[in-house]
C-alpha positions as CSV (number, residue, x, y, z in Angstrom):
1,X,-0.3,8.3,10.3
2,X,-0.3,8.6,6.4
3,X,0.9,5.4,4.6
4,X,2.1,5.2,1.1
5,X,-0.1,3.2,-0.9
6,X,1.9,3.3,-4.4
7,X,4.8,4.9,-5.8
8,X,6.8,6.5,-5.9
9,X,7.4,7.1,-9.8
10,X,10.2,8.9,-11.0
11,X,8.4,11.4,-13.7
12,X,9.5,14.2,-15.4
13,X,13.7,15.0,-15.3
14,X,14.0,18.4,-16.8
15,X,16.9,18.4,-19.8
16,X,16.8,21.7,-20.3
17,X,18.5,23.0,-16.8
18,X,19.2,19.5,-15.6
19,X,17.7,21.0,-11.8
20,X,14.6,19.7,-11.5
21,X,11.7,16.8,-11.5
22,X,8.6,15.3,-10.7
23,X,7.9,12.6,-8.2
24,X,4.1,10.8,-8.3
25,X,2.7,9.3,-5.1
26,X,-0.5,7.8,-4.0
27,X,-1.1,8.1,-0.2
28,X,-3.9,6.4,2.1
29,X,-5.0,9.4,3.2
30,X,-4.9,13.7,3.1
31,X,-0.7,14.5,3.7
32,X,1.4,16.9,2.5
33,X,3.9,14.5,0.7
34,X,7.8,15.2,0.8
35,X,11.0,14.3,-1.4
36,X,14.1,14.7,0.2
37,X,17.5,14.8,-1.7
38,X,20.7,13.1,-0.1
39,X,22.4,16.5,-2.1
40,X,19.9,18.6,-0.2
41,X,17.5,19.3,-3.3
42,X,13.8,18.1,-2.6
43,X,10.0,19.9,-3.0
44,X,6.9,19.2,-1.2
45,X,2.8,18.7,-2.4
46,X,-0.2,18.2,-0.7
47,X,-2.5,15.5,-2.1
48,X,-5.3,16.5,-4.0
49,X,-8.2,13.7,-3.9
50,X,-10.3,11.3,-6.3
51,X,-13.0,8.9,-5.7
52,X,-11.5,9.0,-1.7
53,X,-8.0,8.2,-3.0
54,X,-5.1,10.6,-2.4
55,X,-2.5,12.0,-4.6
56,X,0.4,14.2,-5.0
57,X,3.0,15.0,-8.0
58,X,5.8,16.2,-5.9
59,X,8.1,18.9,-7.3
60,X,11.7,18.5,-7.0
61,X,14.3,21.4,-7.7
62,X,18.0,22.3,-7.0
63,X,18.9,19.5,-8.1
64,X,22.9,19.2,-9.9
65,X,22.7,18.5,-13.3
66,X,25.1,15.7,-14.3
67,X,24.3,14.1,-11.3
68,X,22.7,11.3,-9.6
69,X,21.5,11.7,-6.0
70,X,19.3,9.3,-3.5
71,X,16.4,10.2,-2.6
72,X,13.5,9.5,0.1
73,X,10.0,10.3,0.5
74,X,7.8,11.5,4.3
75,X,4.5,11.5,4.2
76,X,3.5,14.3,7.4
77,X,7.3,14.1,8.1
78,X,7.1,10.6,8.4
79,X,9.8,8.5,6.0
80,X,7.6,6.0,4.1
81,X,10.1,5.1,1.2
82,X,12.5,3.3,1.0
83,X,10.2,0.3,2.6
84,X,11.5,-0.9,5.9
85,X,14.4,-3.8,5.3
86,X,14.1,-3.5,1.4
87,X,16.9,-5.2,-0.3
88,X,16.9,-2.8,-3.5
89,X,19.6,0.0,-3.8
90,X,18.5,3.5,-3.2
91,X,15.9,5.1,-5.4
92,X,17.9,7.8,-7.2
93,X,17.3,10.8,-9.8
94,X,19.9,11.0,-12.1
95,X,20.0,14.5,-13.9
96,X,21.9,15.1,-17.5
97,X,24.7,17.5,-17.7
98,X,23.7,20.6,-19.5
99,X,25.2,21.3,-23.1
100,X,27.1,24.5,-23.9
101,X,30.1,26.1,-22.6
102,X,31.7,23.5,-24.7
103,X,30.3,20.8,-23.6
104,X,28.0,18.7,-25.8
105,X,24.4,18.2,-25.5
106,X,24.2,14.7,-23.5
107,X,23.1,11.1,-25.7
108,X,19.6,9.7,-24.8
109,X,19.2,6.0,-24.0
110,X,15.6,5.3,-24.2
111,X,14.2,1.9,-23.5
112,X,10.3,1.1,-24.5
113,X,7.9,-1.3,-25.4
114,X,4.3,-2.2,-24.8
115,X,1.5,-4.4,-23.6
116,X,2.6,-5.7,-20.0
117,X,-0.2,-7.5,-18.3
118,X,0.8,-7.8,-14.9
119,X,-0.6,-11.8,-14.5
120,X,-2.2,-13.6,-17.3
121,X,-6.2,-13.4,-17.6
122,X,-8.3,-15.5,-15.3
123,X,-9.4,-17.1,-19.0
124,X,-6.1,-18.5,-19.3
125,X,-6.8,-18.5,-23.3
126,X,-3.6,-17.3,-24.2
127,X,-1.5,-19.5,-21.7
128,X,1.2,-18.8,-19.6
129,X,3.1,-15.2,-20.2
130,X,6.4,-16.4,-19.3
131,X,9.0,-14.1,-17.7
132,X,8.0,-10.0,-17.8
133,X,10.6,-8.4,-19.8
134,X,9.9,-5.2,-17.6
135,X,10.5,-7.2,-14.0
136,X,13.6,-9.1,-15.4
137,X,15.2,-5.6,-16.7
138,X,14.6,-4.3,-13.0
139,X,16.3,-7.3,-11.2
140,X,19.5,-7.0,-13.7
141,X,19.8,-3.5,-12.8
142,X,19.2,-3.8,-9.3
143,X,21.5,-6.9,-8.7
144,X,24.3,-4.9,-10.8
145,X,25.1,-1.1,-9.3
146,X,27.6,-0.5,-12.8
147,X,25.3,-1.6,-15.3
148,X,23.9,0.8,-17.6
149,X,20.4,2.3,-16.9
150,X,18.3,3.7,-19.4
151,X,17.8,7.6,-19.5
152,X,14.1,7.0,-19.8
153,X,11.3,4.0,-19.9
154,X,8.7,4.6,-23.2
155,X,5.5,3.1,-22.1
156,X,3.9,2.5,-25.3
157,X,0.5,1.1,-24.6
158,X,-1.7,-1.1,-22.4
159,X,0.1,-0.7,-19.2
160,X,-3.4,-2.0,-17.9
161,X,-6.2,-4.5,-19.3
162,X,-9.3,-3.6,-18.4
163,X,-10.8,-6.2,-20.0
164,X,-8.8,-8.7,-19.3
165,X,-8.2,-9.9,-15.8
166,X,-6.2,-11.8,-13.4
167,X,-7.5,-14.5,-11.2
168,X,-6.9,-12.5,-8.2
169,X,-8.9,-9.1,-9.2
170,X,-11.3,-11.0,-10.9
171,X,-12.0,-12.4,-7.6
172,X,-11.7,-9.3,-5.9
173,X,-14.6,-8.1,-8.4
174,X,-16.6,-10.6,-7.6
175,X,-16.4,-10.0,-4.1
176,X,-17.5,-6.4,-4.5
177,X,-20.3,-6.7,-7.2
178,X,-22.2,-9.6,-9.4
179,X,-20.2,-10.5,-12.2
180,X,-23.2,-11.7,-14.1
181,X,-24.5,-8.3,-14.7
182,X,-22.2,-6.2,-17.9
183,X,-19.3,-5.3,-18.2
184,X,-19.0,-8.9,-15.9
185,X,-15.3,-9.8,-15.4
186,X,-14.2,-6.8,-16.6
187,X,-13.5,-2.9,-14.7
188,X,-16.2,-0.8,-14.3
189,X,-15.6,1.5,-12.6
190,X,-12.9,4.2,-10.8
191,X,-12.4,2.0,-7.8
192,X,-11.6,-0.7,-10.1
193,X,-9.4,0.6,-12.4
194,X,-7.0,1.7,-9.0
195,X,-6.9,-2.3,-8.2
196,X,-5.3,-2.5,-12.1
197,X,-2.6,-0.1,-10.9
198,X,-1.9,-1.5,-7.8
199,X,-1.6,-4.8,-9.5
200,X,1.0,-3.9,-12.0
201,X,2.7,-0.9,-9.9
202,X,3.5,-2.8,-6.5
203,X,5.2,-5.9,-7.7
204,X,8.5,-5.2,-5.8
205,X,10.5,-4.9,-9.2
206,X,8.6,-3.0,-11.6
207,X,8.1,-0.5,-8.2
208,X,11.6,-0.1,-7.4
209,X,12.3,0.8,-11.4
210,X,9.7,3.1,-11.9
211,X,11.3,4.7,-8.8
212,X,14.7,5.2,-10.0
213,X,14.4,5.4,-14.0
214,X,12.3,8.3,-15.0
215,X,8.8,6.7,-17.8
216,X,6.7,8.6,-20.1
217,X,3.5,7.2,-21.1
218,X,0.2,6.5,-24.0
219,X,-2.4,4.8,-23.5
220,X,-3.7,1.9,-26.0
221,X,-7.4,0.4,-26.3
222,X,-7.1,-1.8,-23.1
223,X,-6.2,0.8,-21.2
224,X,-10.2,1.2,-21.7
225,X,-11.3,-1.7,-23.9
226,X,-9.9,-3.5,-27.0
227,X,-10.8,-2.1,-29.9
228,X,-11.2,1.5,-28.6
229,X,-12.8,3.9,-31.1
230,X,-12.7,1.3,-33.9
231,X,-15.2,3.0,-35.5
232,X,-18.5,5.1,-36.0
233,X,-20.6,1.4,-35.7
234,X,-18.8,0.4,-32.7
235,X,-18.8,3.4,-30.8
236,X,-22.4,4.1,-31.2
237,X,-23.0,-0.1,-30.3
238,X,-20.7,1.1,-27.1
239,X,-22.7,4.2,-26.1
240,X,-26.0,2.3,-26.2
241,X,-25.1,-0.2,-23.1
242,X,-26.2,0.8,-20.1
243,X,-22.5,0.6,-18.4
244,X,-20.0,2.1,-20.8
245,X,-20.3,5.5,-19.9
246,X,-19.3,4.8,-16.4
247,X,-15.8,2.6,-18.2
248,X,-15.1,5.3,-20.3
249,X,-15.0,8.3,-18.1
250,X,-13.4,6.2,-15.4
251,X,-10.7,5.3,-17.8
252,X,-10.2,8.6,-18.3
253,X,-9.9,9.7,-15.5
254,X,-7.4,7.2,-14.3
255,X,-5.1,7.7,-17.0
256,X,-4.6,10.8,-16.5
257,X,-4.0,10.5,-12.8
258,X,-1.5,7.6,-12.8
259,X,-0.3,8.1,-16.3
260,X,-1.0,11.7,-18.1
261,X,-0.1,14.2,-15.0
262,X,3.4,13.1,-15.0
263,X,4.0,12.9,-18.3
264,X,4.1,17.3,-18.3
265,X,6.6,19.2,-17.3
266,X,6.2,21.5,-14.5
267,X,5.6,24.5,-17.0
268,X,3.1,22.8,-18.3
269,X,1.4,21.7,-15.1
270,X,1.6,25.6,-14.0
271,X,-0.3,26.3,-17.2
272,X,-2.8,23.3,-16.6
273,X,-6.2,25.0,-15.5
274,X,-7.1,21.5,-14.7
275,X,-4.5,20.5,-12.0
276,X,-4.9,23.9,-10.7
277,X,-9.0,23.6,-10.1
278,X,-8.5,19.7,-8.6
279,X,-5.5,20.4,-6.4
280,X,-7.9,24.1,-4.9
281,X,-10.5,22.0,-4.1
282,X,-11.0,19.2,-1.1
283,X,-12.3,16.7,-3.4
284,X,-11.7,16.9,-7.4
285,X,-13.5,14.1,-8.3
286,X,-16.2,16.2,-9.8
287,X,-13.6,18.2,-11.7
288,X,-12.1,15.6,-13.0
289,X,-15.1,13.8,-14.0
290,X,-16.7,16.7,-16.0
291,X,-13.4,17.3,-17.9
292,X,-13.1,13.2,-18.5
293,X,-17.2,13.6,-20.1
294,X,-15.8,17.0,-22.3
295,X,-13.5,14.7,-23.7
296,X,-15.6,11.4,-24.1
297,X,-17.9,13.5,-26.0
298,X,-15.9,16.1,-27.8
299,X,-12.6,14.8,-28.2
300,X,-10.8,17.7,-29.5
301,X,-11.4,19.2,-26.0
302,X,-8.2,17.9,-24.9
303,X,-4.9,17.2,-26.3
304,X,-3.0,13.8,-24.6
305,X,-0.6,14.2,-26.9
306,X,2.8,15.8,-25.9
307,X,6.4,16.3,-26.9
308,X,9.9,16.4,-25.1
309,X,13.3,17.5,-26.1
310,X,16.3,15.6,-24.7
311,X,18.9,17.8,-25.9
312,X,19.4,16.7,-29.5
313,X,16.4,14.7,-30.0
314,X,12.8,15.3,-30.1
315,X,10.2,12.9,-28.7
316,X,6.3,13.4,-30.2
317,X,4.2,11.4,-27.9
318,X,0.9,11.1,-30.4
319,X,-2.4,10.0,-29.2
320,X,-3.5,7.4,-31.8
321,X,-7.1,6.7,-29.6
322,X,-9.1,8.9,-28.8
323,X,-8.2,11.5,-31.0
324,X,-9.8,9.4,-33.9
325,X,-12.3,10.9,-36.6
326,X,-14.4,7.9,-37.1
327,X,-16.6,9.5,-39.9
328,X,-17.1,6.9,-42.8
329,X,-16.7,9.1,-45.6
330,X,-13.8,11.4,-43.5
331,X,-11.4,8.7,-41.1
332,X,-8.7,10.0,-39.9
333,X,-6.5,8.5,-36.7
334,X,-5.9,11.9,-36.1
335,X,-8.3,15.2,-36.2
336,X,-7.3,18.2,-38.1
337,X,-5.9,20.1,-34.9
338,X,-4.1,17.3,-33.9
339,X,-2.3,16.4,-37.2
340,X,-1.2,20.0,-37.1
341,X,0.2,19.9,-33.9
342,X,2.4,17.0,-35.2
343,X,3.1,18.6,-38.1
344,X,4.1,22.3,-36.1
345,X,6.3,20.3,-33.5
346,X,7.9,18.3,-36.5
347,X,8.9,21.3,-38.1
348,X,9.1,23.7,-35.0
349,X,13.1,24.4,-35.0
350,X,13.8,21.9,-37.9
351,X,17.6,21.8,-38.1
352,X,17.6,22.2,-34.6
353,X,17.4,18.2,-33.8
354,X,19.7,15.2,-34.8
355,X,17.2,12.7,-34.1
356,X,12.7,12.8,-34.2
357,X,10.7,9.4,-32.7
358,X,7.5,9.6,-32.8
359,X,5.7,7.8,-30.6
360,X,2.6,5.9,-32.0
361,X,0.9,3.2,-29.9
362,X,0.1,1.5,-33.4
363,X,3.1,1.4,-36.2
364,X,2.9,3.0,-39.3
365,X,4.5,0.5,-41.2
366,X,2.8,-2.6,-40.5
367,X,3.3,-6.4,-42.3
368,X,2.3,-5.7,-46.2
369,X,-0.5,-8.3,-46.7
370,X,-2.0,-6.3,-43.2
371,X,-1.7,-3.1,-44.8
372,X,-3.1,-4.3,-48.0
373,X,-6.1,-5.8,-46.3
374,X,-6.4,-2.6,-43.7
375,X,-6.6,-0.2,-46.7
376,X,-8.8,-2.8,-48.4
377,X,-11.4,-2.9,-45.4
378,X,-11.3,1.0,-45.3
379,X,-12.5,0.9,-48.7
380,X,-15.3,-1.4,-48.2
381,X,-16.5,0.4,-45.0
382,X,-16.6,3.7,-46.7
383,X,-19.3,1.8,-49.3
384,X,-17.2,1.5,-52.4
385,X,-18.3,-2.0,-53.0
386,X,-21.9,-1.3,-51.9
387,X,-23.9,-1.9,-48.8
388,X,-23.1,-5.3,-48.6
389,X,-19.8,-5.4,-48.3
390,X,-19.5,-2.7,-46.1
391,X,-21.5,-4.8,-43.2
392,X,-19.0,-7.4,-44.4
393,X,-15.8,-5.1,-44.0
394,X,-17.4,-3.5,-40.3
395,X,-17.2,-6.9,-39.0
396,X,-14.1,-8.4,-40.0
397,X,-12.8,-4.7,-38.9
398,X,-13.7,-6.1,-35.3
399,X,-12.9,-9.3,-35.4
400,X,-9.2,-9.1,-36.7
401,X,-8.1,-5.9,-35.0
402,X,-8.0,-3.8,-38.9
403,X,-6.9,-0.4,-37.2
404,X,-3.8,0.4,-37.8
405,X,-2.5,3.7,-39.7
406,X,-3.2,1.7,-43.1
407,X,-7.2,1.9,-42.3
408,X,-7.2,5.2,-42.2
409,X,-5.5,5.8,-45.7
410,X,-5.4,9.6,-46.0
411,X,-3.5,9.8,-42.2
412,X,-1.0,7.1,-43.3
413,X,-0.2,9.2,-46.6
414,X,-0.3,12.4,-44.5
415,X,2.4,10.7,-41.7
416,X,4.6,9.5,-44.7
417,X,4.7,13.2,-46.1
418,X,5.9,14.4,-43.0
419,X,8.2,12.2,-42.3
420,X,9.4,12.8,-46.1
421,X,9.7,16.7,-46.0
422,X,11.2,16.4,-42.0
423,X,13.7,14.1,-43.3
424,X,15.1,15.3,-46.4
425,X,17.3,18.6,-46.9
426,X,20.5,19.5,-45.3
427,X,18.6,20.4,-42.0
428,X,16.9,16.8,-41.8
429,X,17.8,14.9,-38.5
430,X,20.4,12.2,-39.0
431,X,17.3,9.3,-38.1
432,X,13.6,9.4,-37.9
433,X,12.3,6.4,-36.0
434,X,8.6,5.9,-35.5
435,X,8.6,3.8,-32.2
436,X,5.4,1.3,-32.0
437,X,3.8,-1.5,-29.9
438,X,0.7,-3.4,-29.8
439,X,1.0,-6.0,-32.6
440,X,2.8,-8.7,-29.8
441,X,6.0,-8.5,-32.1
442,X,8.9,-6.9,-33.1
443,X,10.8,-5.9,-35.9
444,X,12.4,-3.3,-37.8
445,X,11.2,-1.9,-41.1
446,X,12.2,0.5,-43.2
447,X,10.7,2.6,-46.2
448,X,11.9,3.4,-49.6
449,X,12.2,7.1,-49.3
450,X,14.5,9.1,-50.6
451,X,15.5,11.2,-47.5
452,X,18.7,12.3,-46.1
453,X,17.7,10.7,-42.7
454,X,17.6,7.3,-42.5
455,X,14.1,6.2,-41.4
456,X,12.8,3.5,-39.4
457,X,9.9,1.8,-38.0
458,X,10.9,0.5,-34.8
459,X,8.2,-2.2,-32.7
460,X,8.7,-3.7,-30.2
461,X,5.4,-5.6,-28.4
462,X,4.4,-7.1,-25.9
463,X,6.5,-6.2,-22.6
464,X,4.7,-9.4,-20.6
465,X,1.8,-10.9,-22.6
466,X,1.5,-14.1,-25.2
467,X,0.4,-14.7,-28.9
468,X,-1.6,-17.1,-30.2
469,X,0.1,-19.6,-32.8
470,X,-2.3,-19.0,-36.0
471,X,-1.6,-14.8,-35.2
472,X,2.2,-15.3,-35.2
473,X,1.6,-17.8,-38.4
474,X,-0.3,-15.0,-39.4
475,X,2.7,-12.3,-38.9
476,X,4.8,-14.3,-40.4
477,X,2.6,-14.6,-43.8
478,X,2.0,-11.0,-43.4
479,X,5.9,-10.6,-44.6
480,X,6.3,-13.0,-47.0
481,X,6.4,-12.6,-51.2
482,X,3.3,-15.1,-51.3
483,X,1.8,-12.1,-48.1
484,X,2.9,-9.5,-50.7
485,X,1.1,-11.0,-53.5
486,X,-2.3,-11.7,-51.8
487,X,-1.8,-8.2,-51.0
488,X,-2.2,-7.3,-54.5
489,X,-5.8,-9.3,-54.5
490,X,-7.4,-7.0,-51.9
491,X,-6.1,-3.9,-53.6
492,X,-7.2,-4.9,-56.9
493,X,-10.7,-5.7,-55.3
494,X,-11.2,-2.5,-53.6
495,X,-9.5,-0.4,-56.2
496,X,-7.2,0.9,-53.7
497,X,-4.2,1.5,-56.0
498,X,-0.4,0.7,-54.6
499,X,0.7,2.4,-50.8
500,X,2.1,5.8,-51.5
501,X,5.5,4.1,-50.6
502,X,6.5,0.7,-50.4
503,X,9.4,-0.7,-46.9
504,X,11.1,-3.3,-46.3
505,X,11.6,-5.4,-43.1
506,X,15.0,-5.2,-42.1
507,X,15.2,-7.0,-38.7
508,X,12.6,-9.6,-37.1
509,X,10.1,-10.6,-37.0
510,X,10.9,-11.5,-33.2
511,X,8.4,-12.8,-30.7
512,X,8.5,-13.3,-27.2
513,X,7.9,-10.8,-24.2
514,X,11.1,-8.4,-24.8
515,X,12.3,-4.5,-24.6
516,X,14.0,-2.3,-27.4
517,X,16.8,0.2,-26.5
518,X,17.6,3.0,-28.6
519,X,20.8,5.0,-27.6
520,X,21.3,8.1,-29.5
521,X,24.8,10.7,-29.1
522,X,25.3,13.4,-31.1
523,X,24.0,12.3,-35.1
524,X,24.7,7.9,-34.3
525,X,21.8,6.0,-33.1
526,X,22.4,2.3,-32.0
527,X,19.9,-0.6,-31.4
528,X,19.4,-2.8,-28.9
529,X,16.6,-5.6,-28.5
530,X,16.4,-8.1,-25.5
531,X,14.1,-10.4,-24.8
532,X,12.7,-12.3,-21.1
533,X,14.1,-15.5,-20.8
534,X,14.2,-18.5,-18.2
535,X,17.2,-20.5,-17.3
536,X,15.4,-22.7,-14.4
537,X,13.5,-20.5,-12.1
538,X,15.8,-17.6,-13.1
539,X,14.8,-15.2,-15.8
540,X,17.3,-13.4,-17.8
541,X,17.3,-10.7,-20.5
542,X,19.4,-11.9,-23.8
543,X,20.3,-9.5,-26.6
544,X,18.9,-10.8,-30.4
545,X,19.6,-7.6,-31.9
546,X,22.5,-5.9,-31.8
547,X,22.9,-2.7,-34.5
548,X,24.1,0.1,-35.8
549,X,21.4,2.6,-37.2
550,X,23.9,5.9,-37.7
551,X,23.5,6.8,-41.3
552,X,26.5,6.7,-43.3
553,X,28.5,10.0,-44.1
């Protein structure tokens, strides 16, 4: 009898009819997998398989829009979910009413964040997490049937560290292989990177949320390794050990099982020549494998990227890894084809939206001393002190994380540009937000444009992870006058000249392991930001920021 080994996760929820969506499993063995609708709606899949693991992304139609129905899942007929005796409420899909016949297009509450390590490392460098902002968000709503859900969960980044273990897989490594031979206590392979996902996806909690609220995702750098695609240096270092290969490709290819497939609607999964060849075949792991090498080695192969339209706003989902050109004398964080394909699906309809986020794993408007010294190290790398201090800049690159939009100066002009001519004009949206993780803080920043839409930078990091003391010092300096004015030392040195626009930070900085909410209704937006905290053994989510973003009349 087929058991379900993880999931399910609620996926895609179609806005447009409000009828259908997408339900990701991962069974124990070959099954046709089945969702079944307390309203009678429901669709059935049979698993395709990977590495000897079994999958299905289970289509779900006629369902009412405006509505909210239980569901269940069989696996061969057999019920598998809900688990026998659980104490959570029913897994539901909740559907948005559909806008016209006078009715308006429906608001979009969109919770998100990034960098959620399921345990701490076995290293215990970083100490304790404390309480996982994700878990505690799924206990409030499950102990309280009337309190408001989000619409959708933004997964911004590093839903799994592969280089960066808990006791309990690094033991179950070492059980499996010698942990003295590279990568050591780090993944290595396919196999390995499911343990990550079991890890994170089966804590009772965070699997009972990602069954009832629907999540889009991006990967960061530890989803593969820190410090993916840095650079030209690093990359070449990478592709000379004898094991990367193997990470890379298996990284890959698990994102874009457990995270990628269900980030596409089911058009685009009818159009997908790659779901189509894995799920006619008995094993795809070949398939897979040769597609995850195309892209290793010629990332413009493939497009992660994607966008969604929730009635009145647009979500750009931008791939801000792998889609890198790490040329000295040509950086970009995004290739030509893929900064047009922002730029067309910025402008695509323009008029048409109240409300853009683009969604960028790193933010765009970062502390100003980290700018300053970002743009500074580009400089250096690219030679324009000499030879000297370009081996200087490539390592402090790598040792203090120098990767953000700011060293790669031409994108960061090009992203503010777009943003400009998007936001401006009497067919500009009423807000632009670029939503961000990574930097294991959050605040709000904003630039001085002069657009009709208001425009933010909106970061919110880490989900369940910690910071050392001397990095939040660091933060901390980062937005300070005296941070502004050693700015001004490592532009003077480089002869970088002024940012192409200068912001300001309006909220924050906030640390702590905490979740931003953005609610958005016709042309207001609204802020939320709560943050994991413990009263005893009990951890509870408390609001810091509270605030209004609608731009005035």
């Amino acid at each position: 009898m087929a058991g379900l080994r993880l999931g399910p996760l609620l996926r895609h929820v179609d806005w447009d009819t409000g009828g259908s969506a997408t339900i990701w499993v991962e069974a124990d063995r070959p099954c046709t997998a089945e969702v079944r609708c307390a309203d009678g709606a429901g669709g059935t899949e049979r698993t395709f398989q990977i590495a000897g693991h079994h999958y299905a992304l289970v289509p779900v139609t006629g369902l009412t829009p405006g509505a909210s129905t239980a569901y269940e899942v069989l696996l061969d007929g057999v019920r598998v979910w809900p688990l026998p005796d659980s104490g959570f409420p029913p897994s539901t899909i909740t559907t948005p009413a559909v806008a016209g016949r006078g009715r308006p297009a429906p608001g979009l509450r969109v919770t998100f964040g990034s960098c959620r390590q399921a345990a701490p490392p076995a290293t215990g460098r970083r100490g304790p997490h404390g309480a996982d902002a994700l878990d505690t968000l799924a206990a409030r709503l499950a102990a309280d049937p009337e309190a408001v859900r989000p619409d959708l969960l933004l997964l911004l980044g590093d839903q799994v560290y592969a280089d960066a273990l808990s006791r309990e897989t690094r033991a179950w490594l070492a059980a499996r292989r010698d942990l003295r031979e590279a990568p050591g206590a780090q993944v290595a392979d396919y196999e390995e990177y499911t343990r990550l996902y079991y890890e994170s996806w089966l804590d009772p909690e965070i699997r009972w949320l990602l069954s009832t609220v629907p999540s889009l995702q991006m990967f960061d750098d530890h989803d593969v390794i820190d410090d993916w695609n840095t650079s030209a240096a690093w990359l070449a270092e990478m592709r000379a050990t004898p094991w990367w290969q193997e990470r890379v490709l298996s990284g890959l290819m698990s994102y874009w099982v457990y995270q990628h497939l269900g980030n596409l609607s089911p058009a685009e999964l009818a159009a997908d020549g790659l779901y189509e060849a894995i799920r006619r075949t008995p094993d795809g792991t070949d398939v897979l494998r040769a597609f995850a090498s195309a892209a290793d080695a010629d990332p413009g192969t493939v497009r992660w990227s994607y966008r969604r339209d929730f009635g009145r706003t647009r979500l750009l989902m931008v791939d801000t890894r792998a889609a890198r050109v790490l040329a000295e004398d040509g950086r970009a964080m995004l290739d030509p084809a893929e900064q047009q394909w922002l730029r067309d699906n910025a402008l695509d309809g323009h008029g048409g939206y109240d409300h853009l986020l683009i969604g960028s794993s790193l933010p765009w408007l970062m502390p100003p001393l980290i700018h300053d010294a970002e743009t500074w190290n580009a400089a250096l790398c690219r030679g324009e002190r000499g030879p000297r201090w370009a081996r200087i800049g490539e390592d402090l690159r790598r040792r203090s994380d120098l990767e953000h939009w700011a060293a790669f100066p031409a994108s960061f002009a090009a992203l503010t540009d777009l943003i400009e001519e998007v936001g401006t004009g009497p067919r500009a949206p009423a807000t632009v937000a670029v939503l961000s993780g990574d930097v294991h803080h959050a605040y709000v920043a904003e630039p001085r444009i002069p657009t009709t839409a208001r425009v933010f930078q909106l970061t919110c990091s880490p989900v369940h992870n910690s910071i050392h003391t001397a990095v939040k010092l660091g933060f901390r300096l980062g937005w300070s006058r005296t941070g502004r004015w050693l700015g001004r030392g490592f532009t003077r040195h480089a002869r970088t000249g002024r940012p192409p626009l200068t912001w300001h930070r309006t909220g924050g900085p906030w640390f702590g392991n905490q979740l931003m909410t953005l609610t958005l209704a016709d042309r207001s937006a609204h802020l939320q930001l709560d943050q994991a905290r413990t009263r005893g053994k009990t951890a509870h989510l408390s609001t810091v920021l509270d605030r209004d973003l609608t731009p005035p009349k």
